[in-house]
C-alpha positions as a printed Julia matrix, in Angstrom:
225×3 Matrix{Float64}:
   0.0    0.0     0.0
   1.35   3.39   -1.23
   1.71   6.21    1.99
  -0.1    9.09    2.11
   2.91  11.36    1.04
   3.38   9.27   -2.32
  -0.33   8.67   -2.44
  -1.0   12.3    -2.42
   1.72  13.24   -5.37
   0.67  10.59   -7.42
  -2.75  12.2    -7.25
  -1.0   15.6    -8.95
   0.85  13.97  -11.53
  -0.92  15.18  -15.4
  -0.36  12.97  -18.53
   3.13  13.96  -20.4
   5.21  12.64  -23.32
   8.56  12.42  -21.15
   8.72  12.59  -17.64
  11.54  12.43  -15.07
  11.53  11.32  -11.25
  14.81  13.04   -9.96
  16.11  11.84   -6.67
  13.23   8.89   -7.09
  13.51   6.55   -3.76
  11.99   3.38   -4.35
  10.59   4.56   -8.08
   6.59   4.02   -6.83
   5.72   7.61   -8.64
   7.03   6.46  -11.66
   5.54   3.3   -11.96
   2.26   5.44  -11.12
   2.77   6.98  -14.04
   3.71   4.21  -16.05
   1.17   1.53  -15.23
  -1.45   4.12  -15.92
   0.27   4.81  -19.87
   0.74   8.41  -18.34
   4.07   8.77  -19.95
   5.78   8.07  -23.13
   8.54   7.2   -21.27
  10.64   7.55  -18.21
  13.64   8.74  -16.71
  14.47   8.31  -12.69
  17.94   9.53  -11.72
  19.64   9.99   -8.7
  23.5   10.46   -7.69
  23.88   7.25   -6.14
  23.83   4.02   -7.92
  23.3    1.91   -4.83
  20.32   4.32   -4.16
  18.82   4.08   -8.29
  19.52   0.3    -8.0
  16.27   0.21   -5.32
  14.09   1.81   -8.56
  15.42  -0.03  -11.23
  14.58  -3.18   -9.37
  10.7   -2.35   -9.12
  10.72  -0.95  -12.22
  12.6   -3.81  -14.18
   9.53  -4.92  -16.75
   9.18  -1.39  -17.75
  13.34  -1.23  -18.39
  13.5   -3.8   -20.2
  10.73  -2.23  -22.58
  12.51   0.62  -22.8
  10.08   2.69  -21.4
  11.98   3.64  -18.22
  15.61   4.64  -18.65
  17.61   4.96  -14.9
  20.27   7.53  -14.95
  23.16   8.25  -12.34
  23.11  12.06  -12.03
  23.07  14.89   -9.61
  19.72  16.54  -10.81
  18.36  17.49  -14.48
  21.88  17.96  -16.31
  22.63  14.55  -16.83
  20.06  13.25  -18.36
  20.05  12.82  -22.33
  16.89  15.2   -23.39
  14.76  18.02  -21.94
  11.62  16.59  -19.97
   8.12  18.3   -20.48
   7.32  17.07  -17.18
   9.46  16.7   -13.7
   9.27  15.44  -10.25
  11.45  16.58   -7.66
   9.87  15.16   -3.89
  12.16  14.58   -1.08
  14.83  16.41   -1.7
  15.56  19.78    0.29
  15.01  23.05   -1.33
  18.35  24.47   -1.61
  19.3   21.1    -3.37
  16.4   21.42   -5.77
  17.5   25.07   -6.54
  20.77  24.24   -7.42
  19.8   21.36   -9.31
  17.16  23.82  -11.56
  20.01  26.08  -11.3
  22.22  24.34  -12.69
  20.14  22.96  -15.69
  17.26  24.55  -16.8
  12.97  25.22  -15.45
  11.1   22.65  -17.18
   7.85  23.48  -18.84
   5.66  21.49  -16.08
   7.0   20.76  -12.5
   5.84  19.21   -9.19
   8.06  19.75   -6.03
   7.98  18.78   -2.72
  11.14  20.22   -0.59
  11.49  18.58    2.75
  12.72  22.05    3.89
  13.75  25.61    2.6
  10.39  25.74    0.91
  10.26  29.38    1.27
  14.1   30.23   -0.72
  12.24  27.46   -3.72
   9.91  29.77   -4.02
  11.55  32.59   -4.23
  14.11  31.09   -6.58
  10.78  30.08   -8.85
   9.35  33.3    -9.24
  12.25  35.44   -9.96
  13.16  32.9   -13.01
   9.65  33.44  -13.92
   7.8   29.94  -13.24
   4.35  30.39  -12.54
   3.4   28.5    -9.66
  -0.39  27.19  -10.4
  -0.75  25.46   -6.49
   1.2   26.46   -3.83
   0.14  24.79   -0.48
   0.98  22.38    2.54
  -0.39  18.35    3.16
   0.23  15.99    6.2
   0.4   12.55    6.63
  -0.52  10.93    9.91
  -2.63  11.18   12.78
  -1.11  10.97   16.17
   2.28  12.1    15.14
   1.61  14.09   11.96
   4.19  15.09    9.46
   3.53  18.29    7.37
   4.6   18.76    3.5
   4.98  21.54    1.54
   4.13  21.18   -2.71
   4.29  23.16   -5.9
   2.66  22.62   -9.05
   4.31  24.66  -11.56
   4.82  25.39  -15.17
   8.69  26.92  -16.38
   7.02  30.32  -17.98
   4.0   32.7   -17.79
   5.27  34.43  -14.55
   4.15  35.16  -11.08
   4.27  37.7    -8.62
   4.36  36.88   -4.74
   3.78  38.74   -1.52
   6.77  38.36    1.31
   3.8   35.89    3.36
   3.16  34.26    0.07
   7.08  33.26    0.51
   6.96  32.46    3.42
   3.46  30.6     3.98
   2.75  29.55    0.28
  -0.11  31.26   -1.51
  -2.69  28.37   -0.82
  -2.04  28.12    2.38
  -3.26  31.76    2.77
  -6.1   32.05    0.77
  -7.98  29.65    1.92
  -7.72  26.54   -0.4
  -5.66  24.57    1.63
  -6.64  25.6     5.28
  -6.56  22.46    7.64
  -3.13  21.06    7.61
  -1.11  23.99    7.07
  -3.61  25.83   10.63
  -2.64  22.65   12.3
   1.18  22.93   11.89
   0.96  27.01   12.48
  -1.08  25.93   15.85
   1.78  23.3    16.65
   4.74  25.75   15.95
   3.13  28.28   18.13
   3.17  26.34   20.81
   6.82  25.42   20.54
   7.54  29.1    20.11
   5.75  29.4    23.61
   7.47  26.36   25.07
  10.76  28.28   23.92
  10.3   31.56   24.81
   9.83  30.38   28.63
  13.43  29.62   28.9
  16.22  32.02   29.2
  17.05  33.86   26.4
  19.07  36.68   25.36
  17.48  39.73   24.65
  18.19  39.24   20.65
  16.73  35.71   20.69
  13.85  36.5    22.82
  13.1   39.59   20.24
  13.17  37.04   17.27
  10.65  34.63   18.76
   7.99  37.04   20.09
   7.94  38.7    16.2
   7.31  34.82   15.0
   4.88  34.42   18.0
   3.14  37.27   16.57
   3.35  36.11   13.08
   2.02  32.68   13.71
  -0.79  34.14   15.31
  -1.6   36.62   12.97
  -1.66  34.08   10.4
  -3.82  31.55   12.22
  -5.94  34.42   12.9
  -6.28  35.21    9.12
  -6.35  31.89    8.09
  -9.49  30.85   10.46
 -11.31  33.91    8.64
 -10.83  32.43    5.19
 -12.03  28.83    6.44
């Protein structure tokens, strides 16, 4: 049985001639796309061998086709042709901006940074992406894990507010309310925890403006709900 983080990106991913899963674990979103004759073909790469050889093994039937082609690289610039659609989940986002850096915005995109989410935006909108859903997911119940995604396209442009950075745009406006209000209400509450120890006068000054942040945007949030 897929988990809810892989369940949920699978949902996302749109039909494409040539698709690539970069940094692809186990390979279960491209055989999503496969089984369901989403893709022409595909690529998954990663910069370990040991780490690809995990894919290529559920993916085998589908190699041998010649309908999935695994590549040892460090991001988009190794492998042999532009892709009209890419996957990048797992992977922080300072690693996925260097890798997009480094090689070029594809036309359609899905990420999911495990962190840094808010310098992937920013690095998406100043190359001009347009970034069509913007918003956080969990997994779990009792000990819930919170994800951040964006569904982009390489052109058409996009302009951002600094919360929009920070927060993500769907997370603000209302389209996306419950999980991203229940990790805002949990990092309050460590932002409580840590402002009752001692703290220097510049540390204590940093968390009260992010106490007063995260409560300004549950308290906008709730509104849109």
């Amino acid at each position: 049985m897929m988990k809810e983080r892989v369940a949920h990106i699978c949902s996302l991913l749109p039909p494409c001639r040539v698709f690539a899963d970069i940094g692809c674990d186990h390979g279960y979103m491209t055989e999503y796309m496969l089984k369901r004759g989403l893709c022409e073909r595909a690529y998954i790469s990663d910069i370990s061998a040991k780490s690809l050889a995990k894919a290529e093994r559920l993916l085998a039937p589908y190699l041998k086709e010649g309908k999935c082609i695994p590549v040892v690289a460090d991001g988009l610039d190794g492998l042999p042709e532009p892709c009209d659609f890419v996957l990048i989940a797992g992977l922080g986002g300072e690693e996925t901006v260097k890798m997009l850096s480094r090689a070029y915005l594809p036309p359609r995109f899905l990420l999911q940074p495990m962190k840094n989410t808010e310098k992937l935006r920013r690095f998406l909108v100043e190359r001009g992406a347009r970034l069509k859903r913007d918003y956080t997911f969990s997994e779990g119940k009792e000990r819930r894990k919170y994800y951040d995604l964006i569904l982009g396209e390489g052109s058409g442009g996009d302009s951002y507010s600094e919360k929009e950075f920070r927060f993500g745009r769907d997370n603000l406006n209302g389209n996306s309310p419950y999980p991203f209000l229940f990790e805002m209400k949990e990092e309050l509450a460590k932002t409580r925890e840590r402002l009752k120890g001692d703290l220097g006068a510049a540390s204590r000054a940093k968390l009260s403006a992010l106490e007063k942040d995260l409560e300004d945007i549950i308290r906008e949030t709730q509104r849109s709900v």
